[in-house]
HTML snippet that shows the backbone in 3Dmol.js (N, CA, C, O; Angstrom):
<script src="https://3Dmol.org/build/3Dmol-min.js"></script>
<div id="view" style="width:600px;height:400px;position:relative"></div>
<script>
const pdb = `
ATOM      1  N   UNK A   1       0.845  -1.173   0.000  1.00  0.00           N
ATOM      2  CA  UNK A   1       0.000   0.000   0.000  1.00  0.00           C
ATOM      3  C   UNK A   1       0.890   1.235   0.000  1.00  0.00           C
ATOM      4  O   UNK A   1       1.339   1.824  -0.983  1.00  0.00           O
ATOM      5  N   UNK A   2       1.032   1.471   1.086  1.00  0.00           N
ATOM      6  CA  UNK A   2       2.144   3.033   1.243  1.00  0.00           C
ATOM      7  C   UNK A   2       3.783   2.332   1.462  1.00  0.00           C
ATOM      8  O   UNK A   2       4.057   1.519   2.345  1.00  0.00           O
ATOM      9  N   UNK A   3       4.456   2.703   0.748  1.00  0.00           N
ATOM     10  CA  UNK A   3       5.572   2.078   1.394  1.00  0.00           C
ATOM     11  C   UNK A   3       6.335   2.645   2.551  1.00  0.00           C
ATOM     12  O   UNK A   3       7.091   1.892   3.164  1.00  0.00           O
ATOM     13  N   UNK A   4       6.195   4.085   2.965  1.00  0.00           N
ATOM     14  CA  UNK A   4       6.117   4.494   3.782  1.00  0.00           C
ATOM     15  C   UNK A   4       6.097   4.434   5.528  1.00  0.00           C
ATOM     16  O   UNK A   4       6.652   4.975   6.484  1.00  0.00           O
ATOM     17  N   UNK A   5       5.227   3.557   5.279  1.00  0.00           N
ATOM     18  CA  UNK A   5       4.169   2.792   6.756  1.00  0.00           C
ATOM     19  C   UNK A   5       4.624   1.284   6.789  1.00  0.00           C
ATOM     20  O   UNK A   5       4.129   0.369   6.131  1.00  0.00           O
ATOM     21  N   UNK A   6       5.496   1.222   7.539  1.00  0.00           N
ATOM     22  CA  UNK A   6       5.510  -0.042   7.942  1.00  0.00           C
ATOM     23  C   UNK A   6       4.837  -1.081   8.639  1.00  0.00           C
ATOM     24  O   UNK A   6       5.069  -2.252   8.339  1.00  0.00           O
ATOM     25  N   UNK A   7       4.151  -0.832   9.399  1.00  0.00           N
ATOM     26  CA  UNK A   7       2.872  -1.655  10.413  1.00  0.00           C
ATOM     27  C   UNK A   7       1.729  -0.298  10.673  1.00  0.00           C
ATOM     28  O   UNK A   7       1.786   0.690  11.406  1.00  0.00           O
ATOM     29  N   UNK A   8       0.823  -0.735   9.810  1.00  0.00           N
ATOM     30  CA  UNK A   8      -0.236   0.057  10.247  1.00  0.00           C
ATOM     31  C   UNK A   8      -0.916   0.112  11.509  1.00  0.00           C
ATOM     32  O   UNK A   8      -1.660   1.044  11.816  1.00  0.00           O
ATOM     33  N   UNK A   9      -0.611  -1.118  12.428  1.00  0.00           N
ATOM     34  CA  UNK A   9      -1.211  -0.960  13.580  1.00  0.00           C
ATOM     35  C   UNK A   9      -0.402  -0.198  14.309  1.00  0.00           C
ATOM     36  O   UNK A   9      -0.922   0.662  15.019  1.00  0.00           O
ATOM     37  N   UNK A  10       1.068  -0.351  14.291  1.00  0.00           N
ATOM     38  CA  UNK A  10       1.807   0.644  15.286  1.00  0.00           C
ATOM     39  C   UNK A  10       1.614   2.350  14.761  1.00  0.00           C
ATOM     40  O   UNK A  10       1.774   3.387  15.405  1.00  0.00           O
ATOM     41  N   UNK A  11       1.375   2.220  13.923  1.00  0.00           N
ATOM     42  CA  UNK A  11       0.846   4.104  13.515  1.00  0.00           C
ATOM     43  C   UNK A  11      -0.577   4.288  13.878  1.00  0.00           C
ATOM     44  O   UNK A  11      -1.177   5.337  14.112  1.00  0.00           O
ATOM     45  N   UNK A  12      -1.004   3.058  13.881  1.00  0.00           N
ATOM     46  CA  UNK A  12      -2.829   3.616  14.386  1.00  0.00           C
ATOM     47  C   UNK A  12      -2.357   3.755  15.898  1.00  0.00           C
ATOM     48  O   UNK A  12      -2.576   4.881  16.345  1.00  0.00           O
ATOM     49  N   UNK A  13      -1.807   2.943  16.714  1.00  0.00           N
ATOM     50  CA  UNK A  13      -1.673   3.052  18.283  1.00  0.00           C
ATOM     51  C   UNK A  13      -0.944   4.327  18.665  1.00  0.00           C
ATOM     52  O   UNK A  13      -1.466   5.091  19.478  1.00  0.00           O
ATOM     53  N   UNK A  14       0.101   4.567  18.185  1.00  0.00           N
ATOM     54  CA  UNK A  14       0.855   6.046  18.082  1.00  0.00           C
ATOM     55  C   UNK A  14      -0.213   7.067  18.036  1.00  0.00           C
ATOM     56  O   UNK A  14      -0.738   7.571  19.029  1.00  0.00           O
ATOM     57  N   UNK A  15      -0.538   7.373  16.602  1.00  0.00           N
ATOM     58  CA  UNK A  15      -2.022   8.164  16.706  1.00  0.00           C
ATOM     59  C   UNK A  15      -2.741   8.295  17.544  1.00  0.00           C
ATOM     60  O   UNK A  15      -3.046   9.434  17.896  1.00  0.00           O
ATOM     61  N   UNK A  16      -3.271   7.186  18.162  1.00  0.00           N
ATOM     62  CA  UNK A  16      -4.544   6.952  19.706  1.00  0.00           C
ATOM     63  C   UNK A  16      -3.594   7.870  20.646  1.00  0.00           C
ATOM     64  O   UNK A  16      -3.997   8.840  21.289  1.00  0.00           O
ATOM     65  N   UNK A  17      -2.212   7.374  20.610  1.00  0.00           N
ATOM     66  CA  UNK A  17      -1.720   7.812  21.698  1.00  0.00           C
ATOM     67  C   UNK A  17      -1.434   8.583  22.248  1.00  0.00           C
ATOM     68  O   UNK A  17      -1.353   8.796  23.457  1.00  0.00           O
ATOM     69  N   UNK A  18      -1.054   9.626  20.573  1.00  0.00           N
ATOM     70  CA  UNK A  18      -0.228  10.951  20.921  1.00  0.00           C
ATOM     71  C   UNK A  18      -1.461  12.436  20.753  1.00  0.00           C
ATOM     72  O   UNK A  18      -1.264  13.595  21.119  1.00  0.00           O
ATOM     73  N   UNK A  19      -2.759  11.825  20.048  1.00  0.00           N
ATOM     74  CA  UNK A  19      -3.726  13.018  19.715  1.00  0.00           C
ATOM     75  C   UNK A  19      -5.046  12.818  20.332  1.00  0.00           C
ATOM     76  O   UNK A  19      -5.907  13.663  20.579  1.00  0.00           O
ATOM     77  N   UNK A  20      -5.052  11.432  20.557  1.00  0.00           N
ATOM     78  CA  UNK A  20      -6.904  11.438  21.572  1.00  0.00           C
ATOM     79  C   UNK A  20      -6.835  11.621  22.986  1.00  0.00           C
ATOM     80  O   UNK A  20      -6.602  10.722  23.794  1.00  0.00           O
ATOM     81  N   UNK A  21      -7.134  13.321  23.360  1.00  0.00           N
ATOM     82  CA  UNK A  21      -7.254  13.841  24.579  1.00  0.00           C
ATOM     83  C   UNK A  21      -8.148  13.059  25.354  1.00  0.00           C
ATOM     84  O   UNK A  21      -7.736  12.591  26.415  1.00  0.00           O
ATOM     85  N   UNK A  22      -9.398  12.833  24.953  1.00  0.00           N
ATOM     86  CA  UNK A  22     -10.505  12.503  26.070  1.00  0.00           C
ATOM     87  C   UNK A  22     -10.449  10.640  25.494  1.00  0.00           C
ATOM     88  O   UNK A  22     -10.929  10.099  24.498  1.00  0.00           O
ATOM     89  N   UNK A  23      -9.513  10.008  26.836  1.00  0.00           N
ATOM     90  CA  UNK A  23      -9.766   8.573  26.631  1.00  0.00           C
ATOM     91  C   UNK A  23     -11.038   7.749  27.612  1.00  0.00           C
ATOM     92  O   UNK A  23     -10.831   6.909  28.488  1.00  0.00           O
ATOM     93  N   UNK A  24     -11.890   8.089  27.320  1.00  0.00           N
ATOM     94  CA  UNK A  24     -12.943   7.585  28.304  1.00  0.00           C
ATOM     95  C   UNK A  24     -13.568   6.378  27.674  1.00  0.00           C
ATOM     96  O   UNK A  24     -13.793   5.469  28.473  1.00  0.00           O
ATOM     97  N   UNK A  25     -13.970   6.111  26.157  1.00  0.00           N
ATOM     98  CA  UNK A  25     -14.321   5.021  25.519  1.00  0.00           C
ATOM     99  C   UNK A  25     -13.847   4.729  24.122  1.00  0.00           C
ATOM    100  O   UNK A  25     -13.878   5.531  23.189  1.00  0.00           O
ATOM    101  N   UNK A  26     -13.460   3.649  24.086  1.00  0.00           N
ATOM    102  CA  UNK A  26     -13.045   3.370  23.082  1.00  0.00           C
ATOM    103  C   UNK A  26     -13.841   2.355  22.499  1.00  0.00           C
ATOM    104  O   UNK A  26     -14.447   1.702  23.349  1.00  0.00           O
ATOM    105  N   UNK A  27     -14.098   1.899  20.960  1.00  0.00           N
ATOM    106  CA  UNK A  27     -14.599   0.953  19.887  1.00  0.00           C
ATOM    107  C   UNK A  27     -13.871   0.271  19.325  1.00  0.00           C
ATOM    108  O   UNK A  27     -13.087   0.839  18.564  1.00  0.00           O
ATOM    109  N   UNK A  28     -13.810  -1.058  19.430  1.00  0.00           N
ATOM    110  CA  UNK A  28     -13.061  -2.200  18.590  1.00  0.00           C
ATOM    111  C   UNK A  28     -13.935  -2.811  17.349  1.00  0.00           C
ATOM    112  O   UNK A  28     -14.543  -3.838  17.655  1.00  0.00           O
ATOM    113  N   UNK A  29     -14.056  -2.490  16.389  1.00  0.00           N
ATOM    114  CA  UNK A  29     -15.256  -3.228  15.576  1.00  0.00           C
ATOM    115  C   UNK A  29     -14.719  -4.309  14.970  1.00  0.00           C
ATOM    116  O   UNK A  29     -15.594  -4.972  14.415  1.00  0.00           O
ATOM    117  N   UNK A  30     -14.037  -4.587  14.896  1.00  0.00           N
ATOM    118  CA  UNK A  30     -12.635  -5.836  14.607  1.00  0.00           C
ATOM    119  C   UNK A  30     -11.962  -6.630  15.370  1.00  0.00           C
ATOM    120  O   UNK A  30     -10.926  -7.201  15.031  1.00  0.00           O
ATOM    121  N   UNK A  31     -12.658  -6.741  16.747  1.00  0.00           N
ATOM    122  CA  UNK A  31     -11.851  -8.085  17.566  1.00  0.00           C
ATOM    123  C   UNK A  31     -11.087  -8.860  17.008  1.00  0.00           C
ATOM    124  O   UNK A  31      -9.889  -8.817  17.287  1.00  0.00           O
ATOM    125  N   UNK A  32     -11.394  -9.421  16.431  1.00  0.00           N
ATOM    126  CA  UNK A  32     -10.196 -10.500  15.777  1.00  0.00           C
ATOM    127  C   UNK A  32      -9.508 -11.679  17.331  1.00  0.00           C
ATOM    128  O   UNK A  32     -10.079 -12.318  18.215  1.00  0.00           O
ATOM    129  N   UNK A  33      -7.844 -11.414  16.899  1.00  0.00           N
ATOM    130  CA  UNK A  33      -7.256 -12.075  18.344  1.00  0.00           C
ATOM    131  C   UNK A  33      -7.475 -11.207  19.544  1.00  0.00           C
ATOM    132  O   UNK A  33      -7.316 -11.799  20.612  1.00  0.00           O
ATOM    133  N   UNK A  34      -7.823  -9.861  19.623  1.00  0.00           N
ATOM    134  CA  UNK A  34      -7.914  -9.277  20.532  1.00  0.00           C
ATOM    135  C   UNK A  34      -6.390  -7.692  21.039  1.00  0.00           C
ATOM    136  O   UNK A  34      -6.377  -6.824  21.912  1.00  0.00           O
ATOM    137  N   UNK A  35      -5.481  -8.048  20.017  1.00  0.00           N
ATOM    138  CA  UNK A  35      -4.367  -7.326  20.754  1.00  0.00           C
ATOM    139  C   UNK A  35      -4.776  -5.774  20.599  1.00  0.00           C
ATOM    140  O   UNK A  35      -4.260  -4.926  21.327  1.00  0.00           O
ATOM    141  N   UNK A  36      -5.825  -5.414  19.514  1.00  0.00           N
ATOM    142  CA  UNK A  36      -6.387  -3.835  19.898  1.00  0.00           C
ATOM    143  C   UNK A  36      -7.023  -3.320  20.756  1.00  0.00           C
ATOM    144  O   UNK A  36      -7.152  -2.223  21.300  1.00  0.00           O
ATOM    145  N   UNK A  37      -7.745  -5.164  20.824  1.00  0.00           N
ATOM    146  CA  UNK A  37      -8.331  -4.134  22.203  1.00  0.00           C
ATOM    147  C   UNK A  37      -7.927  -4.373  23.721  1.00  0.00           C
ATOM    148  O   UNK A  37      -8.482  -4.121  24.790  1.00  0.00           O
ATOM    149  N   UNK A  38      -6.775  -4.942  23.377  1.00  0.00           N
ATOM    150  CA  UNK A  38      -5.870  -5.217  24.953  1.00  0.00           C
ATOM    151  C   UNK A  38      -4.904  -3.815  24.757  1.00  0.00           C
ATOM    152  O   UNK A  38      -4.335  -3.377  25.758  1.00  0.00           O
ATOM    153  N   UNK A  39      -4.726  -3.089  23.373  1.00  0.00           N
ATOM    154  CA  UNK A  39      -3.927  -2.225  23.647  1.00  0.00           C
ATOM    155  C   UNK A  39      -4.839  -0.721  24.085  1.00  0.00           C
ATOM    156  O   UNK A  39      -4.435   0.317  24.609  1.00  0.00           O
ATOM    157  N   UNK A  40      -6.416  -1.190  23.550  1.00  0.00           N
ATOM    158  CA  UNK A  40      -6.834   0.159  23.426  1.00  0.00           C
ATOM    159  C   UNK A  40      -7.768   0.068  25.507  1.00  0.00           C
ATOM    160  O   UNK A  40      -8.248   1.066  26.043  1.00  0.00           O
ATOM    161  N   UNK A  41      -7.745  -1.060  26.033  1.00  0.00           N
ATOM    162  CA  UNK A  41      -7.942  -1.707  27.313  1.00  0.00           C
ATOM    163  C   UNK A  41      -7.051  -0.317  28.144  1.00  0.00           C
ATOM    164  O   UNK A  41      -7.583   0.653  28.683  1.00  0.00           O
ATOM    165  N   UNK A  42      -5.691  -0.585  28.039  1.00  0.00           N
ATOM    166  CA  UNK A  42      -4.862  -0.225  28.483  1.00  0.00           C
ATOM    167  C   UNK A  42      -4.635   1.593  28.908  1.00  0.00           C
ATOM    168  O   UNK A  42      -3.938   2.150  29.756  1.00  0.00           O
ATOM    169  N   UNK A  43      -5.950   2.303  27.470  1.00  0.00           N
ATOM    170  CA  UNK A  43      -5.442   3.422  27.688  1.00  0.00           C
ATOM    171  C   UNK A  43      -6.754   4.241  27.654  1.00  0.00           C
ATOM    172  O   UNK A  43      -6.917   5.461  27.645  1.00  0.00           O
ATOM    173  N   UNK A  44      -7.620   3.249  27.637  1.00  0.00           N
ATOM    174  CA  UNK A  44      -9.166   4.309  27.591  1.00  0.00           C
ATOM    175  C   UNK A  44      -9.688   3.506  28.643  1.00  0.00           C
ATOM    176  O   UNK A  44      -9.209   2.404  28.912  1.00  0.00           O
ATOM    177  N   UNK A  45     -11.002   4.193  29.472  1.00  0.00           N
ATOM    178  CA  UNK A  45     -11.705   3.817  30.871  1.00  0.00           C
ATOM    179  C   UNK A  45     -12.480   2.462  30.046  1.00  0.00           C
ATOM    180  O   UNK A  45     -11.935   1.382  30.275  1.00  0.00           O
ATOM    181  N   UNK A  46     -13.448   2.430  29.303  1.00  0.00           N
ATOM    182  CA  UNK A  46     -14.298   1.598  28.861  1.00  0.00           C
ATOM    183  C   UNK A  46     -13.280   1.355  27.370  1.00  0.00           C
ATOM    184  O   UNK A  46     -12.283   1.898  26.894  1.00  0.00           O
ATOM    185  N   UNK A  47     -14.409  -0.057  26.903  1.00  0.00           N
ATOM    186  CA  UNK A  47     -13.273  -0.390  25.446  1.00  0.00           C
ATOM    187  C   UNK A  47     -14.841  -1.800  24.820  1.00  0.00           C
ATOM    188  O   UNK A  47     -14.941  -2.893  25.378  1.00  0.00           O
ATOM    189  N   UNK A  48     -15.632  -1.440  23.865  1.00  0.00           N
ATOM    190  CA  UNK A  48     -16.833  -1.997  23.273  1.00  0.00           C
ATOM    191  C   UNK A  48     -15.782  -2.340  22.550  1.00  0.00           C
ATOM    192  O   UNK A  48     -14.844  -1.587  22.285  1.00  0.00           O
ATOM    193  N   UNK A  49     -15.949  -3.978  22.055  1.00  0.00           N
ATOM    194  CA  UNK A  49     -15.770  -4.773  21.104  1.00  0.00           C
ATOM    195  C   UNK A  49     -16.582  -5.531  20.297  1.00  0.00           C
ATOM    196  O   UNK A  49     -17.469  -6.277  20.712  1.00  0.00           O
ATOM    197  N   UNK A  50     -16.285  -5.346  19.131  1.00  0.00           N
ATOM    198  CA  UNK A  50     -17.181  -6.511  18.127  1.00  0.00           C
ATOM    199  C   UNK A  50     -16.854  -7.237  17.234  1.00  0.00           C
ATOM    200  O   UNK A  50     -16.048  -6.540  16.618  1.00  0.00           O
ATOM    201  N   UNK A  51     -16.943  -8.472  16.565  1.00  0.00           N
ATOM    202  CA  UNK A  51     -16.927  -9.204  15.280  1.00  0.00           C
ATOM    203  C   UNK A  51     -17.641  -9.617  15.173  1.00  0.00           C
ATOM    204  O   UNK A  51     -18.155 -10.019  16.216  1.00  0.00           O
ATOM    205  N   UNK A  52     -18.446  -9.963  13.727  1.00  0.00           N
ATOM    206  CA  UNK A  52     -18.724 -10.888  13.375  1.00  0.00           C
ATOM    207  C   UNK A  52     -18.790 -12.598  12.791  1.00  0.00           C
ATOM    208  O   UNK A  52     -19.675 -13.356  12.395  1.00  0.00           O
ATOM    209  N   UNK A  53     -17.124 -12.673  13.033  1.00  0.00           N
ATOM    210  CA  UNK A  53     -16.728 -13.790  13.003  1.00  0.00           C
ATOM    211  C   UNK A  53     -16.929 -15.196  14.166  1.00  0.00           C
ATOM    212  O   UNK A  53     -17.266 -14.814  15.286  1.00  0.00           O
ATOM    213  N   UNK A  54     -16.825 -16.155  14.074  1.00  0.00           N
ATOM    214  CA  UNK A  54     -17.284 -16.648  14.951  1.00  0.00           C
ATOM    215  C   UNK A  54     -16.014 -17.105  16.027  1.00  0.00           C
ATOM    216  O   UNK A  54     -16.088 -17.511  17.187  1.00  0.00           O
ATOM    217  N   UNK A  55     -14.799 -16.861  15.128  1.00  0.00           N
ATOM    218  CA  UNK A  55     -13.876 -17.378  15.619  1.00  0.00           C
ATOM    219  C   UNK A  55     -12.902 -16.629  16.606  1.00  0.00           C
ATOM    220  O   UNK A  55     -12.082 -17.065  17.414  1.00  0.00           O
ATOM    221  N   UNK A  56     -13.368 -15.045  16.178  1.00  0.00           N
ATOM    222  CA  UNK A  56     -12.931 -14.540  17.421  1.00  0.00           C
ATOM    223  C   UNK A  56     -12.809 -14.310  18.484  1.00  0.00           C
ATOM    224  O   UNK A  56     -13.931 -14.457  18.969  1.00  0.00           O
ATOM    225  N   UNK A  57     -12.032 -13.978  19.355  1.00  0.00           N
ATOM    226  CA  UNK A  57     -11.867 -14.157  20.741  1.00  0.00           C
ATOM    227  C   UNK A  57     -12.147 -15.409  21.164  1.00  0.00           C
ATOM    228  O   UNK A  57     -12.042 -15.696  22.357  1.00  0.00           O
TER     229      UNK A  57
END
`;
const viewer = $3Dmol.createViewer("view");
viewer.addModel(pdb, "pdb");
viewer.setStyle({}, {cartoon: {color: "spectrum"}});
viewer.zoomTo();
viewer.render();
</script>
């Protein structure tokens, strides 16, 4: 895609990290294995998760 960007998740977490003032809730709409929202757990009060897969989490 960009060659630029090496792991898009470590630039999305950077982002969360360095510009979202008010961490009170966060949205996972992509559970998957879970490591977004163990990272996004970590830095907002509340943290809603979802998939539609069956296999997640």
């Amino acid at each position: 895609m960009y060659k630029y960007v090496g792991n898009i998740s470590d630039l999305s977490h950077h982002i969360i990290e360095s510009f979202i003032t008010n961490k009170r809730i966060a949205i996972d709409a992509t559970l998957g294995n879970g490591h977004d929202t163990d990272f996004l757990s970590n830095i907002f009060q509340y943290v809603y998760s979802f998939d539609i897969q069956k296999q997640a989490m």
